[in-house]
DOVO-791766 format. One record per residue (C-alpha): residue number from 1; x, y negated, z. Coordinates in Angstrom, 2 decimals. Layout:
firo:NUM, x:X, y:Y, z:Z
...
END
This chain:
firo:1, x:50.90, y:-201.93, z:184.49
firo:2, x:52.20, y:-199.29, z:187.18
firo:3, x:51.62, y:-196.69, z:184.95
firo:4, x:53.58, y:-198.23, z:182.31
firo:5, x:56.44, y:-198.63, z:184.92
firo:6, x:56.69, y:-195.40, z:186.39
firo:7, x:56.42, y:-193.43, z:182.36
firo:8, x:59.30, y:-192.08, z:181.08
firo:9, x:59.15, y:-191.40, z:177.31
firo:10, x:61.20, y:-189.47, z:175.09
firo:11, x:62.81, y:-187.46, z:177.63
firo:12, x:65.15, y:-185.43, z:176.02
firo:13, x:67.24, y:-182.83, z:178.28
firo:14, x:71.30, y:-181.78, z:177.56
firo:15, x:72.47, y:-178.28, z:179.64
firo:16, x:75.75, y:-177.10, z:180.34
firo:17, x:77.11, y:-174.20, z:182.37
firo:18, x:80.27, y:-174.02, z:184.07
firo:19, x:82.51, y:-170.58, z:183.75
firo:20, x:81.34, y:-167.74, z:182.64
firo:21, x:77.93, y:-168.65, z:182.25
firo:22, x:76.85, y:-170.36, z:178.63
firo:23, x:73.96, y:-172.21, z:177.82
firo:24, x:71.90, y:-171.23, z:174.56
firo:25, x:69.14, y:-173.44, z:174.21
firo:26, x:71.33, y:-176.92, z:173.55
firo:27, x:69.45, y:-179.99, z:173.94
firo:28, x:65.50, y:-180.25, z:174.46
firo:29, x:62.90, y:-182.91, z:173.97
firo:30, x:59.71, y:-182.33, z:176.27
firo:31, x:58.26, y:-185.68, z:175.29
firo:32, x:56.70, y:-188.03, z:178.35
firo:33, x:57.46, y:-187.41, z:182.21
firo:34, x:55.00, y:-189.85, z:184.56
firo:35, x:54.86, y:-189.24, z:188.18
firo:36, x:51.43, y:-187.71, z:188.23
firo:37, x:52.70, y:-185.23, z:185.54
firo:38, x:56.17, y:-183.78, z:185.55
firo:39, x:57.42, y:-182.02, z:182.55
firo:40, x:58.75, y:-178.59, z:182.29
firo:41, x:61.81, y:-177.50, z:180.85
firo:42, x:62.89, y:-174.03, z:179.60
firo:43, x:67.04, y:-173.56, z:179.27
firo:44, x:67.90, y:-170.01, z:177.96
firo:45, x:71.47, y:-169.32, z:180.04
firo:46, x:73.48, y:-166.41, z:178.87
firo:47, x:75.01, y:-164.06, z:181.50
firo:48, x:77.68, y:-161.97, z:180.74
firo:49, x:77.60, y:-158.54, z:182.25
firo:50, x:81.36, y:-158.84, z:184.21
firo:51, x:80.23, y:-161.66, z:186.21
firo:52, x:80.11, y:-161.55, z:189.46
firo:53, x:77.06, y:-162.37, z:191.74
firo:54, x:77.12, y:-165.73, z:193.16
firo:55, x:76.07, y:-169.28, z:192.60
firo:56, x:76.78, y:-171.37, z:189.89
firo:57, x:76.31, y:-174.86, z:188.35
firo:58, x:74.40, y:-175.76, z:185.77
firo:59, x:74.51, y:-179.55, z:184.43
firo:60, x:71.68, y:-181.44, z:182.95
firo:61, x:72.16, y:-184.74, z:181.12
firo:62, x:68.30, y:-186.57, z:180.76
firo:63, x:68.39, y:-189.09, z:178.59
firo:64, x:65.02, y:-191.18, z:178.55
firo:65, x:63.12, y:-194.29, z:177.45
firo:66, x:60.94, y:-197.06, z:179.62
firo:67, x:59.29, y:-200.55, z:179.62
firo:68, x:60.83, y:-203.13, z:182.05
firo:69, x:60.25, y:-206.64, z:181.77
firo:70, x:59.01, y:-205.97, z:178.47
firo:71, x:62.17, y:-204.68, z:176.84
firo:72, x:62.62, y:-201.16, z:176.03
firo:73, x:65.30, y:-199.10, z:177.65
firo:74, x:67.37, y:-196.05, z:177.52
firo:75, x:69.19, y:-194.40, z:179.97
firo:76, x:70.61, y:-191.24, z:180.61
firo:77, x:71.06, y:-189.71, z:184.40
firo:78, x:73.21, y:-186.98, z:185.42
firo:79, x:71.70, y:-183.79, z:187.75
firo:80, x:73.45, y:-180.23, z:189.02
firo:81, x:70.98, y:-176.87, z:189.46
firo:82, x:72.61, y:-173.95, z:191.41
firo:83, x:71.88, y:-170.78, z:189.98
firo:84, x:72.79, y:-167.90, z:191.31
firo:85, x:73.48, y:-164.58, z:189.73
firo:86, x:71.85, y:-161.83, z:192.09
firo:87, x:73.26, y:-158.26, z:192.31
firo:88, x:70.42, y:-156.50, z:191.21
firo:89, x:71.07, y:-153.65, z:188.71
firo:90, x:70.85, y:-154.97, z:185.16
firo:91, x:71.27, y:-152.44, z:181.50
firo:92, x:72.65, y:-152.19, z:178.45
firo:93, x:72.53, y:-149.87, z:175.50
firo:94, x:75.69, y:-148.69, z:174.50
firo:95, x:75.06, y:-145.68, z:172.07
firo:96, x:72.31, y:-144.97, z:169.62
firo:97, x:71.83, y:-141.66, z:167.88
firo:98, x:69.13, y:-140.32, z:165.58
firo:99, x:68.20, y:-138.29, z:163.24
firo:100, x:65.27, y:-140.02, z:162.14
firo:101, x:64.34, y:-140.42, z:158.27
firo:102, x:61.78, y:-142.21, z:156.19
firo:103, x:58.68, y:-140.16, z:155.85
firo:104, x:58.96, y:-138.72, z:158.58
firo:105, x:59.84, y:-138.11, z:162.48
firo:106, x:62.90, y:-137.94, z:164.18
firo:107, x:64.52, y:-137.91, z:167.46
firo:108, x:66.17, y:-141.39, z:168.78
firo:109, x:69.07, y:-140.61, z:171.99
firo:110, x:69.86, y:-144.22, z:173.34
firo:111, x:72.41, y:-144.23, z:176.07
firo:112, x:71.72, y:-146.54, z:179.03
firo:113, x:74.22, y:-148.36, z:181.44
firo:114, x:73.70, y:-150.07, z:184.61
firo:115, x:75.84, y:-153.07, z:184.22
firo:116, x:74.60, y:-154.92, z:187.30
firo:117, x:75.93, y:-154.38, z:190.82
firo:118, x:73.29, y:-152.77, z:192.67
firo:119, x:71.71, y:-149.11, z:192.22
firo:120, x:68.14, y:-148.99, z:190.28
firo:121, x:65.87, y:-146.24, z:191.48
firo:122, x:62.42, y:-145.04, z:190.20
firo:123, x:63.92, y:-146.35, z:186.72
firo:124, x:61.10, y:-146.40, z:184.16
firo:125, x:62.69, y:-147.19, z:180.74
firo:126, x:60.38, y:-148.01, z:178.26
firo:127, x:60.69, y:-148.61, z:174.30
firo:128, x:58.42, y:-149.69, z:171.88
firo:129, x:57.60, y:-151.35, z:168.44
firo:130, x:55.34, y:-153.95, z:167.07
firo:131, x:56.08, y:-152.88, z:163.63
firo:132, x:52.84, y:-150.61, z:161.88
firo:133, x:55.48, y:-148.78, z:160.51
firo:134, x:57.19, y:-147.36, z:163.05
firo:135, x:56.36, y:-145.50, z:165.80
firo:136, x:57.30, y:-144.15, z:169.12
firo:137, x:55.29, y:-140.82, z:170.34
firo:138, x:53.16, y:-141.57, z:167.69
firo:139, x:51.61, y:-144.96, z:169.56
firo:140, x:53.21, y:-147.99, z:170.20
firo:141, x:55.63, y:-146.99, z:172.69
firo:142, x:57.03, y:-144.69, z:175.66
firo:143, x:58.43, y:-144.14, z:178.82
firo:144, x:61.08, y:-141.71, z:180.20
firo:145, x:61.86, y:-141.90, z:184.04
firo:146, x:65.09, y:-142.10, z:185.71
firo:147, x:65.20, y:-141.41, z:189.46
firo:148, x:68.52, y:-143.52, z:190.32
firo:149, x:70.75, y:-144.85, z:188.13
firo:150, x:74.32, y:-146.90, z:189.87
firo:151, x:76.37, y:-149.35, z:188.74
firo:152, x:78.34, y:-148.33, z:185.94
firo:153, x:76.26, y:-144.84, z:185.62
firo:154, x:75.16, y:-144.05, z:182.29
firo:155, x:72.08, y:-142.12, z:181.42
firo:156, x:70.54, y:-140.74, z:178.12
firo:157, x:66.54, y:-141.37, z:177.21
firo:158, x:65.11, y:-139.70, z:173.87
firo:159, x:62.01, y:-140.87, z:172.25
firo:160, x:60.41, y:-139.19, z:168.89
firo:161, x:60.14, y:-141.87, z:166.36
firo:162, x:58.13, y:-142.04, z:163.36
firo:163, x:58.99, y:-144.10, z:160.19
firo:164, x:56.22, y:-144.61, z:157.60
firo:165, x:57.08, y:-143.23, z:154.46
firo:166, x:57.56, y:-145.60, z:151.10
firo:167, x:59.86, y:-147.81, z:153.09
firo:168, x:63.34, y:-149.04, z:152.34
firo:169, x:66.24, y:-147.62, z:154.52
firo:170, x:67.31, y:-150.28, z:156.78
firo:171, x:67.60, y:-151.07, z:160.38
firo:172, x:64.31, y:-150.59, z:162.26
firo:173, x:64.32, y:-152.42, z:166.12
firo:174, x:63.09, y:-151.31, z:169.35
firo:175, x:62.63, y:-153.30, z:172.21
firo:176, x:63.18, y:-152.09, z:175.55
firo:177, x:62.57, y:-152.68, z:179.60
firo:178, x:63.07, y:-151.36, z:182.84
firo:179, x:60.86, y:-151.68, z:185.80
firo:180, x:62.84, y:-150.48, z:188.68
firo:181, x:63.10, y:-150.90, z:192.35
firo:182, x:66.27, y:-152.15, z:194.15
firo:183, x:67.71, y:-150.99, z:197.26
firo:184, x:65.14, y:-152.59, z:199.29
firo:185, x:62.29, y:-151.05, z:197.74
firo:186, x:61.95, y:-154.50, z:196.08
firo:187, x:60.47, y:-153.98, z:192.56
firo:188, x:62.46, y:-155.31, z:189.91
firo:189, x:62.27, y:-155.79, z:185.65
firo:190, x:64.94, y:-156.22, z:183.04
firo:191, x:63.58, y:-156.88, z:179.98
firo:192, x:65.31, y:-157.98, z:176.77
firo:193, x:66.60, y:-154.40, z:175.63
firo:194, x:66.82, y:-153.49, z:172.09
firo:195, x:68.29, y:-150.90, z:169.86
firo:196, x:68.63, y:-150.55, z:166.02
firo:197, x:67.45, y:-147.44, z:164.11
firo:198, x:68.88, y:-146.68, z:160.92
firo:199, x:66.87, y:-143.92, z:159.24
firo:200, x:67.77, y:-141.13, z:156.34
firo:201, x:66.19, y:-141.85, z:153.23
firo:202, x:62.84, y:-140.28, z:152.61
firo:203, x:63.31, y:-136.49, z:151.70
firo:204, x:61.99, y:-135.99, z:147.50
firo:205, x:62.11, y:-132.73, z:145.26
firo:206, x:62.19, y:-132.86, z:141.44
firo:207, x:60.44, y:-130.02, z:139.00
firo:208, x:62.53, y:-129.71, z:135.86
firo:209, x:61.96, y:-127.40, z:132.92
firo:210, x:59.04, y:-126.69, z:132.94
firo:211, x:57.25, y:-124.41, z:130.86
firo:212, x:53.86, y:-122.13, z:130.39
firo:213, x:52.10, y:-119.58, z:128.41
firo:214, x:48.91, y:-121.34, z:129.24
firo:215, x:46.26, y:-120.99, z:126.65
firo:216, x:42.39, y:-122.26, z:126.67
firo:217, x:40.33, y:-119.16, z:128.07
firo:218, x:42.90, y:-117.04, z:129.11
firo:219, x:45.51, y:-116.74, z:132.02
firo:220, x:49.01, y:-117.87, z:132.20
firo:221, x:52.39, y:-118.56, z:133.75
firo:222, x:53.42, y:-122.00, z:134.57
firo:223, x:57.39, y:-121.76, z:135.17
firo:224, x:59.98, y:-124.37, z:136.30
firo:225, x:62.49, y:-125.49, z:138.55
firo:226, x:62.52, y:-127.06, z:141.87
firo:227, x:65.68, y:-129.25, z:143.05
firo:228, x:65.63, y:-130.78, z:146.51
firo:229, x:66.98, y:-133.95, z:146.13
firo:230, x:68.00, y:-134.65, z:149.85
firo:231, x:69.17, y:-136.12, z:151.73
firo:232, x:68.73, y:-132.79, z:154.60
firo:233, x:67.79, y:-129.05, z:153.67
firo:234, x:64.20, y:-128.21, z:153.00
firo:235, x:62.95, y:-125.14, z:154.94
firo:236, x:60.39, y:-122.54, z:153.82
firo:237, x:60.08, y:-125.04, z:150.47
firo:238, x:56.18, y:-123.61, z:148.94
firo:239, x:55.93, y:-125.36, z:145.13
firo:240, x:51.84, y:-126.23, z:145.22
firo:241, x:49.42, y:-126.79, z:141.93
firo:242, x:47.44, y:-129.93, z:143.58
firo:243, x:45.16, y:-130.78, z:140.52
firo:244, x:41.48, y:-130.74, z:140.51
firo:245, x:41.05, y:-130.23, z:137.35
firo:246, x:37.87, y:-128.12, z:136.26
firo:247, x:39.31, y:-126.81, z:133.71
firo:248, x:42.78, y:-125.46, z:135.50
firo:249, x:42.07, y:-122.84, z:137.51
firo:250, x:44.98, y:-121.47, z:139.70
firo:251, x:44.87, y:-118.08, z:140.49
firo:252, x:47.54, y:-118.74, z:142.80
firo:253, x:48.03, y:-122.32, z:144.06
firo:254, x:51.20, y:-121.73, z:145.70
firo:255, x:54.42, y:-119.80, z:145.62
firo:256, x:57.54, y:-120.13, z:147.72
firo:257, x:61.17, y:-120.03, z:147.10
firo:258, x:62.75, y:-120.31, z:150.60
firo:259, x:65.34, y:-122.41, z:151.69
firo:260, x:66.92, y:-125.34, z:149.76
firo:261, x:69.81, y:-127.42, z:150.50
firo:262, x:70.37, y:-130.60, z:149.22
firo:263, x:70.79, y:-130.73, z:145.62
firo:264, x:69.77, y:-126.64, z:145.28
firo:265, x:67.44, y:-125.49, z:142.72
firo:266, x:64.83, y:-122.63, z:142.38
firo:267, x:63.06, y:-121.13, z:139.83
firo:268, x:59.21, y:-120.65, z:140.30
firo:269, x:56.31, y:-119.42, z:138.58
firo:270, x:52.67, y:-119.78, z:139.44
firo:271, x:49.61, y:-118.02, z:137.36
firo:272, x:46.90, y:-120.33, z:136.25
firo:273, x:44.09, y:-119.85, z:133.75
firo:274, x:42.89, y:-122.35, z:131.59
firo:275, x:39.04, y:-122.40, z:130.98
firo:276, x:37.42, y:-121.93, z:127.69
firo:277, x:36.03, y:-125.07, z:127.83
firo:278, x:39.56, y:-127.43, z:128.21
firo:279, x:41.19, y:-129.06, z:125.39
firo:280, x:44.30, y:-127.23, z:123.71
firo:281, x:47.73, y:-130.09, z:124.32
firo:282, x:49.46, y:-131.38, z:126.50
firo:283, x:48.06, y:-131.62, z:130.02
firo:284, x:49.57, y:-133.38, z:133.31
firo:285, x:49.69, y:-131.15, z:136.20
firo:286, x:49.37, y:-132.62, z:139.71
firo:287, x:52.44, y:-130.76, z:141.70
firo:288, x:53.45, y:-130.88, z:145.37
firo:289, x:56.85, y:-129.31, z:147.22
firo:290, x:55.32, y:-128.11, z:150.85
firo:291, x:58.52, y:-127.75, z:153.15
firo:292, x:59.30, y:-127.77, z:156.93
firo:293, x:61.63, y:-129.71, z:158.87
firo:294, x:64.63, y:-129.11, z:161.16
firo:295, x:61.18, y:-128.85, z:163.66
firo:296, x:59.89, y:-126.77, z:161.98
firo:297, x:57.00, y:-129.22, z:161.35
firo:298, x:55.23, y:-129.12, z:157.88
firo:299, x:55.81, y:-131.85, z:155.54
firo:300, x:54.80, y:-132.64, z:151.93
firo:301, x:56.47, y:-134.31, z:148.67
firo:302, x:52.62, y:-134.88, z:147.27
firo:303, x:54.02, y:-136.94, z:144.23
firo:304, x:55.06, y:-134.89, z:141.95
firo:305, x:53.43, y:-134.83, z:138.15
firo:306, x:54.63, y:-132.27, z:135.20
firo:307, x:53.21, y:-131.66, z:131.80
firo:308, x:53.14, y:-128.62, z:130.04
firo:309, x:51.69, y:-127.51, z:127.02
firo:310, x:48.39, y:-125.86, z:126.35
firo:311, x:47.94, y:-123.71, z:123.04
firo:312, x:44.67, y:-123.04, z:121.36
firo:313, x:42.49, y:-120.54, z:122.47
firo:314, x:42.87, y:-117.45, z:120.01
firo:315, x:41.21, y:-114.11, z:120.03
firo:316, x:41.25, y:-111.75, z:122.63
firo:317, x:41.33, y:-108.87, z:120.11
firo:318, x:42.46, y:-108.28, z:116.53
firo:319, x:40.31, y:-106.48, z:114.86
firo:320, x:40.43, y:-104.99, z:111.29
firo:321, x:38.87, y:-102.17, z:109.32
firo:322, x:41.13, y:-99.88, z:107.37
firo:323, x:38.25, y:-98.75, z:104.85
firo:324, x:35.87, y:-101.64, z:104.31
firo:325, x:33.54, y:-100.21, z:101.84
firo:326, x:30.51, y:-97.53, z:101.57
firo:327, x:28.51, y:-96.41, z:99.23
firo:328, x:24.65, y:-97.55, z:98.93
firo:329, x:22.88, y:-94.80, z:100.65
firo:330, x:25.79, y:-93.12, z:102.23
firo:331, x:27.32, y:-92.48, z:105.32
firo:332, x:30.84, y:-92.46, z:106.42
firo:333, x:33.08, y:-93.15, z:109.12
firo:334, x:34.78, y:-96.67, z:109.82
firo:335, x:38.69, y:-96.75, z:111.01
firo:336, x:39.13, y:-99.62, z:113.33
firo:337, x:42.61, y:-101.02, z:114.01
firo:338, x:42.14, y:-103.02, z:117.59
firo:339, x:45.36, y:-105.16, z:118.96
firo:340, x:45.95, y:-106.63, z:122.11
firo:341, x:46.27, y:-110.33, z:121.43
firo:342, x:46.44, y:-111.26, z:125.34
firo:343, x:49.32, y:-111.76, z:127.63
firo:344, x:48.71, y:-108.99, z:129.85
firo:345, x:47.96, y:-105.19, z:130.29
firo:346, x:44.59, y:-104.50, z:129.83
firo:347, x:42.42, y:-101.22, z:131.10
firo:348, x:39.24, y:-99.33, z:130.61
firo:349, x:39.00, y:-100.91, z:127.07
firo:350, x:35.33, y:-100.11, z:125.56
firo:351, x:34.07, y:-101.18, z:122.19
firo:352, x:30.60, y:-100.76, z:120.65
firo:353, x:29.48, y:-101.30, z:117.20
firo:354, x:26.15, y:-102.97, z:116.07
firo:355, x:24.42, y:-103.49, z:112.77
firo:356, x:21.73, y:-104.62, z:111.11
firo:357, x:19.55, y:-103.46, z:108.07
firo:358, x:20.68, y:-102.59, z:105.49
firo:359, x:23.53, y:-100.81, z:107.94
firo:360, x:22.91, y:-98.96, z:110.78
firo:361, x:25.27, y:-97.27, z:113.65
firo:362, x:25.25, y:-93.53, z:113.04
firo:363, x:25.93, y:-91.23, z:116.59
firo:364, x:29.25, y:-92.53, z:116.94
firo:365, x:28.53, y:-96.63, z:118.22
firo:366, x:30.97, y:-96.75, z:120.84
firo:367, x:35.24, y:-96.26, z:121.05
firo:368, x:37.64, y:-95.99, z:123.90
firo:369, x:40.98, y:-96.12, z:125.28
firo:370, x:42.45, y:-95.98, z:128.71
firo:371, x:44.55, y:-99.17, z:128.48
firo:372, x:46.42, y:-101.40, z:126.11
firo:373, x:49.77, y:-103.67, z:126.37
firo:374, x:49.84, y:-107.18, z:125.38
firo:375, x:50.60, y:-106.99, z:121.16
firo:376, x:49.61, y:-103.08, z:121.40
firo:377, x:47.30, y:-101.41, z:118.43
firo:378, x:45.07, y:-98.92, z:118.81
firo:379, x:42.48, y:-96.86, z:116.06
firo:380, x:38.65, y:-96.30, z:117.43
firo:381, x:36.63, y:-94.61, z:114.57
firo:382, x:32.87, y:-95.26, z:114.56
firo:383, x:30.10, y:-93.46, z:112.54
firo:384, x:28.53, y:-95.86, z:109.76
firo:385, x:25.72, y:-95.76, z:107.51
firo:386, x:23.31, y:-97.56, z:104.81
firo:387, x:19.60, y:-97.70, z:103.71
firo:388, x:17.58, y:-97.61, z:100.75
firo:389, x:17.62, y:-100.94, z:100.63
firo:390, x:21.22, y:-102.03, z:100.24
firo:391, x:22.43, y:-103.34, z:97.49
firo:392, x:25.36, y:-102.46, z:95.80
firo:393, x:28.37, y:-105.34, z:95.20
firo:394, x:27.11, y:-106.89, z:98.21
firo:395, x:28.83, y:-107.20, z:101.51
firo:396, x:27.16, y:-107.29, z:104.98
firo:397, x:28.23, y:-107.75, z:108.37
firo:398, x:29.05, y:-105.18, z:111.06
firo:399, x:29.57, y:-106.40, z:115.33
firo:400, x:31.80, y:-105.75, z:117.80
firo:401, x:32.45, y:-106.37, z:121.39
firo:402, x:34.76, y:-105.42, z:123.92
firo:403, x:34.55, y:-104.64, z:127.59
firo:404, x:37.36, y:-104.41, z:129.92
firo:405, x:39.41, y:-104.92, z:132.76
firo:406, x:42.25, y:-107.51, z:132.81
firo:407, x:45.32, y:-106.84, z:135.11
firo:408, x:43.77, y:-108.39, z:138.35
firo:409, x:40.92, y:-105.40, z:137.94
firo:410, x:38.51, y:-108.06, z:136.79
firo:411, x:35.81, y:-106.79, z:134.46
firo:412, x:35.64, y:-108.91, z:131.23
firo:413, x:33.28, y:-108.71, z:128.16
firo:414, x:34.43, y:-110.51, z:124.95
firo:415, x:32.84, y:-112.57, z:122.46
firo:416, x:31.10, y:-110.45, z:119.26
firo:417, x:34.01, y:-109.84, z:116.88
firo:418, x:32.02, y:-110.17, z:113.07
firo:419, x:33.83, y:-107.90, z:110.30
firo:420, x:32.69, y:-107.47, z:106.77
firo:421, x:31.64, y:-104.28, z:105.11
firo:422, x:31.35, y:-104.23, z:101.41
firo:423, x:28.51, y:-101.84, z:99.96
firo:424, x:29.24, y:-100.03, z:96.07
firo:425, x:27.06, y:-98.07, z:93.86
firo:426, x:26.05, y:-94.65, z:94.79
firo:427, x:28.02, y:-91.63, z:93.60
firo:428, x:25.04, y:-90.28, z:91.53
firo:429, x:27.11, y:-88.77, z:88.36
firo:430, x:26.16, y:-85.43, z:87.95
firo:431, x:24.36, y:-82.98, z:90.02
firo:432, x:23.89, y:-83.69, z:93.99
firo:433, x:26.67, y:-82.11, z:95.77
firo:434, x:24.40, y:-79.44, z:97.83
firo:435, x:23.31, y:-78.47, z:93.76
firo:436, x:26.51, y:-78.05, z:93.17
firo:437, x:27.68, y:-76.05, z:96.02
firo:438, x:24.19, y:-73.67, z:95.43
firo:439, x:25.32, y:-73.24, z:92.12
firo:440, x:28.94, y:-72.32, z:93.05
firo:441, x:27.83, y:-69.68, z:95.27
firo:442, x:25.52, y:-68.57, z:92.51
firo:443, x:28.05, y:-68.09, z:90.22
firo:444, x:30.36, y:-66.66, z:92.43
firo:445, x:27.96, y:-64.11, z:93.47
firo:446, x:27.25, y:-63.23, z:90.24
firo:447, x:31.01, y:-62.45, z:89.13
firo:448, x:31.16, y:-60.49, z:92.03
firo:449, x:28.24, y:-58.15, z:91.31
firo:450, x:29.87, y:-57.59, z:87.46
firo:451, x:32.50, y:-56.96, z:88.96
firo:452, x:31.63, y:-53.80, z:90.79
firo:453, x:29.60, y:-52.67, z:87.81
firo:454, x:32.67, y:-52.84, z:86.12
firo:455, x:34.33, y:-50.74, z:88.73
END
């Protein structure tokens, strides 16, 4: 039954400040109060930074509940708390400046006032996130000391700050304290600092027409244009193939253009060979844009996809014989027309000639010449020859290959080239040839000794 008496229940508490001060948290419920358990309650009082130190008044209306005599009342008492408002040094941000963007770091300046009335010393000013996508020194947060700071002295604290990249531009917050000791040696903390960052978009780069000479099993150029799209100037900008792709093999994976402001373009070009065993079409190339900061630190656009065109692998060589037939039995020499069907110089180009019975190589098997320019013919004349055993009105095959170097000085050996030779009948009429000559020069001897019998 005394415990009944002496509970209060539903105590709910009303603040109020007088002057300058202003109360925040309104009105409060904390539940039951009993004399073996007080309550607790918090009331969030603004202070303006003009006030001057002093005390003031604070006024609490309680309004509670209680048993008595078995009726349930409600009353509500009246109570004054002095606060008072020390002189100890107390801040305030009052600038903000950076430079930091999405993607990437930055520097943040925040400008720091002693508002309070007292000098801080050993000031330790500290800012840091909670966010996982921002960051300050690359951890959570960071600390910058100043040695004194008086009332109404302004100092400037600069943190590097890291925004995540994929993120929306908006306002990023920091929250701030500083431990400091007053003029007594006394160590002191004002927390509740904060600051908004506003960061530049995230820096992107777009590759526009694009085009290649890439063709399965040979080299090419893949050509295009870089744009920086912003929103700051991209330094030492390096255009990167970042495939990994088998069949796509860079002989360069990178080539710079320098310099790009926002919205400039570039032209680039990078050489890449496409393997023999890739399919001819179109093909999606992995690109990146390597570039540095106003740091100088090295940053990457890796998102970047192109397509370009792959033609059908062709021929190194064309190759066609001037005089495709020979006579069963015979021998005779073979013209060769030989055309550069890549698209680069070529050196140290060596062919050789096979055959197979019925046709055989005679002593000339192999041809030469010093170098050729893409779409340039050249003539090598081999020695050719038949059997026995060929038969006339039929056609049989002769072989080629090529060795040589391509323009990097890489030694290359071609496929076998297959060309058709087409055998016809012997040139019998008559008497042999060696007959005939014999008999010329008998003849012709003959006149000649009438001749000076005659004489």
């Amino acid at each position: 039954m005394a415990e009944t008496a002496t509970t209060a229940r539903n105590v709910r508490v009303d603040a109020e400040a007088d002057g300058p001060l202003s109360v925040e948290s309104g009105k409060t419920a904390i539940g039951g109060v009993t004399t073996n358990a007080p309550g607790e309650v918090p009331v969030s009082v603004n202070v303006p930074n003009n006030i001057e130190p002093g005390t003031y008044s604070l006024d609490l209306d309680l309004t509670y509940s209680y048993y008595s005599s078995g009726d349930d009342r409600t009353v509500t008492v009246s109570r004054d708390v002095d606060l008072r408002v020390r002189e100890d040094a107390r801040f305030q941000v009052v600038n903000v400046e950076s430079d930091t963007q999405v993607g990437d770091t930055g520097t943040v300046e925040a400008t720091i006032e002693n508002v309070g009335a007292e000098s801080a010393h050993n000031a330790d000013i500290t800012f840091g996130t909670q966010s996982q996508s921002v960051s300050v020194s690359g951890g959570e947060s960071d600390t910058v000391r100043v040695e004194q700071l008086d009332p109404g002295e302004t100092t400037t604290v600069a943190y590097d700050v890291g925004v995540a990249p994929d993120l929306p531009v908006q306002q990023y917050t920091l929250a701030g304290s500083v431990q400091f000791e007053d003029p007594d040696g006394i160590a002191r903390t004002d927390e509740g600092l904060s600051l908004g960052i506003l960061p530049l978009a995230e820096q992107e780069f777009t590759i526009t027409d694009v085009d290649s000479t890439l063709r399965v099993g040979e080299d090419g150029d893949l050509t295009g244009t870089v744009r920086n799209d912003g929103p700051v100037p991209a330094r030492t900008v390096v255009v990167q193939y970042a495939g990994e792709d088998q069949n796509v093999l860079p002989a360069e994976r990178s080539t710079t253009v320098g310099t790009l402001d926002p919205d400039e373009r570039a032209n680039f070009s990078l050489p890449i060979s496409i393997s023999g065993e890739a399919e001819a079409g179109l093909r999606s190339l992995d690109m990146a844009v390597q570039y540095r900061n106003a740091e100088g630190e090295t940053r990457a656009d890796e998102s970047l996809v192109v397509t370009a065109e792959v033609a059908s692998e062709r021929d190194r060589f064309g190759v066609e014989v001037q005089n495709r037939t020979i006579s069963a039995g015979g021998t005779r020499t073979v013209d060769v027309t030989v055309t550069n069907n890549l698209n680069e110089s070529i050196s140290d180009v060596e062919a050789r000639l096979f055959a197979d019975d019925p046709l055989d190589t005679g002593d000339t098997d192999t041809g030469y010449v010093q170098s050729l320019d893409p779409g340039e013919t050249t003539t090598m004349t081999f020695e050719l020859t038949t059997t026995g055993s060929a038969t006339a009105g039929s056609t049989y095959p002769i072989s080629l290959d090529f060795r040589y170097d391509d323009a990097d000085g890489d030694s290359q050996l071609t496929d076998t080239y297959r060309v058709p030779i087409d055998v016809t009948e012997s040139e019998d009429d008559g008497l042999p040839l060696p007959i005939i000559i014999v008999a010329l020069l008998v003849v012709g001897t003959g006149a000649l000794v009438v001749y000076r019998r005659r004489q």
